[in-house]
C-alpha positions as CSV (number, residue, x, y, z in Angstrom):
1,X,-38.7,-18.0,17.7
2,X,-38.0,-15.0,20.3
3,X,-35.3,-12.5,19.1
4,X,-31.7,-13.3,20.6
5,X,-29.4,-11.0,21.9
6,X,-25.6,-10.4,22.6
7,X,-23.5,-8.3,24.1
8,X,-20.6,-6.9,22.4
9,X,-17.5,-4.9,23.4
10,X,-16.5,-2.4,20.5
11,X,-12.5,-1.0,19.7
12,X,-13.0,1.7,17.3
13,X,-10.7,4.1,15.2
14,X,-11.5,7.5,15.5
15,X,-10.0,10.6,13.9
16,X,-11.5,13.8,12.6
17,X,-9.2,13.7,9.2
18,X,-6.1,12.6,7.2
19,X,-3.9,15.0,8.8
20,X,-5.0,14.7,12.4
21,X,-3.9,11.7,15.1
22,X,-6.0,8.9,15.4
23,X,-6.9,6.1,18.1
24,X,-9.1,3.4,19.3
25,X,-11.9,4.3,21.5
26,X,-13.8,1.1,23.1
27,X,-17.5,1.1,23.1
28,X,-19.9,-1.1,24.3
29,X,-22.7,-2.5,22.3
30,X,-25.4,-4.1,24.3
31,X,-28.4,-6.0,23.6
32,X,-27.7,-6.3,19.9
33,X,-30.4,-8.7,18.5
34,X,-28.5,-11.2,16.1
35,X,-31.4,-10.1,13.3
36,X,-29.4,-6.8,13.1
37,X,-27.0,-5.8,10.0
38,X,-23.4,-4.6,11.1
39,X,-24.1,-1.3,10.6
40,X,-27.5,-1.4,12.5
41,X,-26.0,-2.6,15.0
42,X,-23.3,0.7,14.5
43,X,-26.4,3.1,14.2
44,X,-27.8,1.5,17.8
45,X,-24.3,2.7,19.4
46,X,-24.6,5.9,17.9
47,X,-27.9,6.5,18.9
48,X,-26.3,5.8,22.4
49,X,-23.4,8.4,21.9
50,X,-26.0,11.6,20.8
51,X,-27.9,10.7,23.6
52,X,-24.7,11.2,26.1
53,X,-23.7,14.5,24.0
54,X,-21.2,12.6,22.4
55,X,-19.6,13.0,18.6
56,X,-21.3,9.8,16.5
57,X,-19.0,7.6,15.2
58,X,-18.7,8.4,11.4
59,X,-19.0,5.6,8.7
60,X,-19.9,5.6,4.8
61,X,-22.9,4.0,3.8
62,X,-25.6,4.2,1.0
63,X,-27.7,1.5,-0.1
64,X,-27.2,-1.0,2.5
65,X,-28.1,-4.1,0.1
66,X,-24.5,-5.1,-0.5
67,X,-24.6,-3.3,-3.9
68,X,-22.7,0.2,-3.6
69,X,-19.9,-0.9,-1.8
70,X,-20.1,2.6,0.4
71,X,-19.9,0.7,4.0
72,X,-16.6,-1.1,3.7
73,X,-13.9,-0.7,6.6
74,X,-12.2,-3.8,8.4
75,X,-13.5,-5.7,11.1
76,X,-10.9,-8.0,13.1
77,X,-8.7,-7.1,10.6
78,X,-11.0,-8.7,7.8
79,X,-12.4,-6.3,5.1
80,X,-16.0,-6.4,5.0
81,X,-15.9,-9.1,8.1
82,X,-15.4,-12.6,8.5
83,X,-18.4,-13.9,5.7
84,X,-16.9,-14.3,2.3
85,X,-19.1,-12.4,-0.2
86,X,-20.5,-10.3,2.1
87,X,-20.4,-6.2,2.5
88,X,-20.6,-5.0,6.1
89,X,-24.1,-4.2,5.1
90,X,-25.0,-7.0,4.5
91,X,-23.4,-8.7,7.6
92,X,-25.7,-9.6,10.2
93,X,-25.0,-9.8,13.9
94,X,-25.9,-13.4,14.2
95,X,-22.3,-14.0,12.8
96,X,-20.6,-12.9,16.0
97,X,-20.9,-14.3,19.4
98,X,-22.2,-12.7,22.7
99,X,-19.1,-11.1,24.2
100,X,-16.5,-11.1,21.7
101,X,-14.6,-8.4,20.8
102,X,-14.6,-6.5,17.7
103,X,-12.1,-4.1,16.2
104,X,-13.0,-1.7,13.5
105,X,-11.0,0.5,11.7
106,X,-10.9,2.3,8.1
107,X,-9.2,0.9,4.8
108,X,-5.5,1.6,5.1
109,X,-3.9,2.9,1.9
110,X,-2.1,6.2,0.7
111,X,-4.4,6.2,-2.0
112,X,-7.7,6.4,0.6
113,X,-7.3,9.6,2.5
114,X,-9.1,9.0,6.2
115,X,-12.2,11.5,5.7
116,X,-13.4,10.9,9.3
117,X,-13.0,7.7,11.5
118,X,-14.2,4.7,9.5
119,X,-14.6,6.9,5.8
120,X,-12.4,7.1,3.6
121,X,-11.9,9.1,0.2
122,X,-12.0,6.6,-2.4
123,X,-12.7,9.1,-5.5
124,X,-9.1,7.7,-6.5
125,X,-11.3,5.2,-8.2
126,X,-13.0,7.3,-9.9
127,X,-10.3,8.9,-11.6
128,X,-9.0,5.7,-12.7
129,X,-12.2,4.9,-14.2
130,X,-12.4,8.4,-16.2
131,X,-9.1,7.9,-17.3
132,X,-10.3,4.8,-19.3
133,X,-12.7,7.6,-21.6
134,X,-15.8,6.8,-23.8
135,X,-16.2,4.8,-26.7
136,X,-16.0,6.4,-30.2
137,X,-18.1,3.6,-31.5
138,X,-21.4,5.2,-32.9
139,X,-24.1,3.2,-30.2
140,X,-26.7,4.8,-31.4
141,X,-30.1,5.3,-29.5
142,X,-30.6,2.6,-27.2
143,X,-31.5,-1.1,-28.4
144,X,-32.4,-4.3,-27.1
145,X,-29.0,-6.0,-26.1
146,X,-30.3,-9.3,-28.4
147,X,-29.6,-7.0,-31.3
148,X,-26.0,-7.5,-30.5
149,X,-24.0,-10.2,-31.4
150,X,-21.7,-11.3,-28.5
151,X,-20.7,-14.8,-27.5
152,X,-22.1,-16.2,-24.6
153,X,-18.6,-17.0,-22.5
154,X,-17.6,-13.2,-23.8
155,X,-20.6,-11.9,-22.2
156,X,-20.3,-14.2,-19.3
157,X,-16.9,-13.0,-18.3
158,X,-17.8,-9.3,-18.9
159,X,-20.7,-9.6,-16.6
160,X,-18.5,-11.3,-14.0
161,X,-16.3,-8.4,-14.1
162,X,-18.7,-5.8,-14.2
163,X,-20.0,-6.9,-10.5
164,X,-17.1,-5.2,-8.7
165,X,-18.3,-2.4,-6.8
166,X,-15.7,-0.7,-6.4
167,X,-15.6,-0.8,-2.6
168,X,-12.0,-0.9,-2.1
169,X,-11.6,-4.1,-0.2
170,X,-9.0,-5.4,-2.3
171,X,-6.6,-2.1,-2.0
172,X,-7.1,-2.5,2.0
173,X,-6.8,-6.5,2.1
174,X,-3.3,-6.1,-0.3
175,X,0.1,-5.6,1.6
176,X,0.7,-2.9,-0.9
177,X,-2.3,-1.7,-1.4
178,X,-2.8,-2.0,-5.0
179,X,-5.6,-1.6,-6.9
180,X,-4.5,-3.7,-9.5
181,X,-7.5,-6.2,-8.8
182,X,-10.3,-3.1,-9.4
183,X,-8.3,-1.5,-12.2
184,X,-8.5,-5.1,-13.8
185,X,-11.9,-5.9,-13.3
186,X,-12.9,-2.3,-15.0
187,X,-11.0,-3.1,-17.9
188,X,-11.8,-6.4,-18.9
189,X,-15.4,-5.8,-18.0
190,X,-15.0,-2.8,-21.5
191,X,-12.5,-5.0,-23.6
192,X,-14.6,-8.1,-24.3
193,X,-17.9,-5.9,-25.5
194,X,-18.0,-4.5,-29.0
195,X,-18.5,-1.0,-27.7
196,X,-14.9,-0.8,-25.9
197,X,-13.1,-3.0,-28.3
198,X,-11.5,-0.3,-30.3
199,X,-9.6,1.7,-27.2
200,X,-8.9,-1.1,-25.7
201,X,-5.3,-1.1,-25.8
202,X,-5.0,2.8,-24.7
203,X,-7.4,2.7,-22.7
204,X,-5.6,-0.2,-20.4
205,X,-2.4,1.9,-20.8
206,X,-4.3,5.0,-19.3
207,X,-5.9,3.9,-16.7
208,X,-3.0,1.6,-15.3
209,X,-0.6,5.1,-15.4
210,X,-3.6,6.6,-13.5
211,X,-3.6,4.1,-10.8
212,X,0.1,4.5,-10.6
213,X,0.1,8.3,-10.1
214,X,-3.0,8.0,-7.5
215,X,-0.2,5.8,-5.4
216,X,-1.8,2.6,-5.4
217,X,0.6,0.0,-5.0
218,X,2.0,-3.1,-7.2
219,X,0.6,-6.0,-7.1
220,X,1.7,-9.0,-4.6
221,X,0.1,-11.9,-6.7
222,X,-0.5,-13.5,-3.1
223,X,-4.6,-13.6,-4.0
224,X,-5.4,-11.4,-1.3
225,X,-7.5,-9.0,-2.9
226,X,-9.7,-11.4,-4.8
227,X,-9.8,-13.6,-1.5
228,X,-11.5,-9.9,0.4
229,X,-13.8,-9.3,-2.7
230,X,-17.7,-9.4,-1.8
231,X,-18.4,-9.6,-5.6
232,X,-15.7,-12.8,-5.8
233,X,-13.7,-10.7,-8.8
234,X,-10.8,-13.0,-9.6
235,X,-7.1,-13.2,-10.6
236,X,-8.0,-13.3,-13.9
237,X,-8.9,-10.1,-14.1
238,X,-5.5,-8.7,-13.8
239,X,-3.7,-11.7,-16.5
240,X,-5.9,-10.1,-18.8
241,X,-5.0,-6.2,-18.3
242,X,-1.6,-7.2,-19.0
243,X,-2.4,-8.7,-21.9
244,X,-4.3,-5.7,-22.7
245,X,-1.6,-3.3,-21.8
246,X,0.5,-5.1,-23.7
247,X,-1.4,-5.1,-26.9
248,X,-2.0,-1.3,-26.5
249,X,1.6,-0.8,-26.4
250,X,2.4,-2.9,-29.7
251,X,0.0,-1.1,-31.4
252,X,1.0,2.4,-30.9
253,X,3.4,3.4,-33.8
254,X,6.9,4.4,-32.6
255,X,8.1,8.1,-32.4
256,X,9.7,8.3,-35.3
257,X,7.3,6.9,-37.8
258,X,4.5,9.1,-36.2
259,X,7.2,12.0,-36.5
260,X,7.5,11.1,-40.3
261,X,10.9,10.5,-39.8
């Protein structure tokens, strides 16, 4: 079958940093074959630009299988696109129709600083994650992961977790932008292993107050975030850091017993 082709009008938002203005520049993106990924199709344009002596337009990318998260920004409003479980790496051209318009523009949160057009800083993340720590637990050198005991739906659920990416889809899809639905997914992911069973509690209580002072907002409970995920995390998640939070907080002895007084 012969390669197909479309036409495609581009409305983009550039600006060269968090503290300059920024605005939509259209583009046009001609003879896209419908085999190209999103950001293919992006490169293509670009190639166009340099050629003209214009500035490129700027986007974060890394492995371009869908499994860094790197490439997300919002297309038609929709983080990651239109396809459910899908990064814009992974999104292929064949999705859109010859002529339509497409508007592109960065994840919008005080917590995601606009490096340059469609990248953003999202190192908030990480922060949140160190704040959760290491495990005291003495591992020991590595082993074969039959030698530990862990029951099949505990595993299960920690393996569904573990899949976010931490793109930042949900923070951009959320009226608030909170990160409630990563923060979650990086907690449970910890709490149902043996290795991450003994800070659980603290570490819950830490890495919630370091989402709070990155900015992020609180959650809506309107499903948003888990409805934008490529990785499908869902509301679960978050029930559970609650729980956790909660249990950290009981177990903390009060000032004045740890005071001696």
């Amino acid at each position: 079958m012969a390669d197909q082709h479309i036409n495609l009008k581009l409305k983009v938002w550039r600006q060269n940093s968090a503290k300059s203005q920024g605005k939509f520049f259209e583009y046009d993106a001609n003879h896209v074959s419908t085999d190209a990924s999103f950001l293919e199709m992006l490169d293509q344009v670009n190639e166009a630009l340099i050629q003209k002596g214009e500035n490129p337009i700027v986007f974060d990318h890394d492995c371009r299988e869908g499994i860094c998260g790197s490439c997300g920004f919002m297309i038609n409003g929709n983080a990651h696109g239109p396809m459910k479980h899908t990064t814009v790496c992974q999104l292929h051209m064949r999705n859109f129709k010859d002529g339509e318009v497409l508007v592109l523009e960065p994840w919008r949160a005080q917590a995601f600083p606009i490096i340059k057009d469609l990248m953003v800083d999202r190192t908030a993340f990480d922060r949140i994650i160190a704040s959760g720590g290491y495990v005291s637990v003495d591992t020991g050198n590595a082993q074969d992961a039959n030698n530990l005991p862990i029951p099949k739906p505990d595993a299960d659920e920690a393996f569904n977790s573990a899949t976010c990416i931490g793109c930042g889809a949900c923070v951009a899809s959320c009226k608030n932008a909170s990160a409630m639905l990563f923060t979650s997914a990086k907690i449970q992911h910890l709490s149902l292993l043996p290795q991450g069973m003994i800070e659980r509690g603290d570490r819950a209580i830490d890495m919630l107050a370091q989402m709070d002072s990155e900015g992020f907002g609180a959650c809506t409970t309107t499903g948003a975030c888990s409805a934008a995920c490529p990785k499908g995390i869902t509301l679960s998640n978050i029930a559970t850091m609650n729980r956790e939070a909660l249990r950290g907080t009981l177990n903390k002895k009060p000032v004045a017993e740890s005071d001696g007084v």
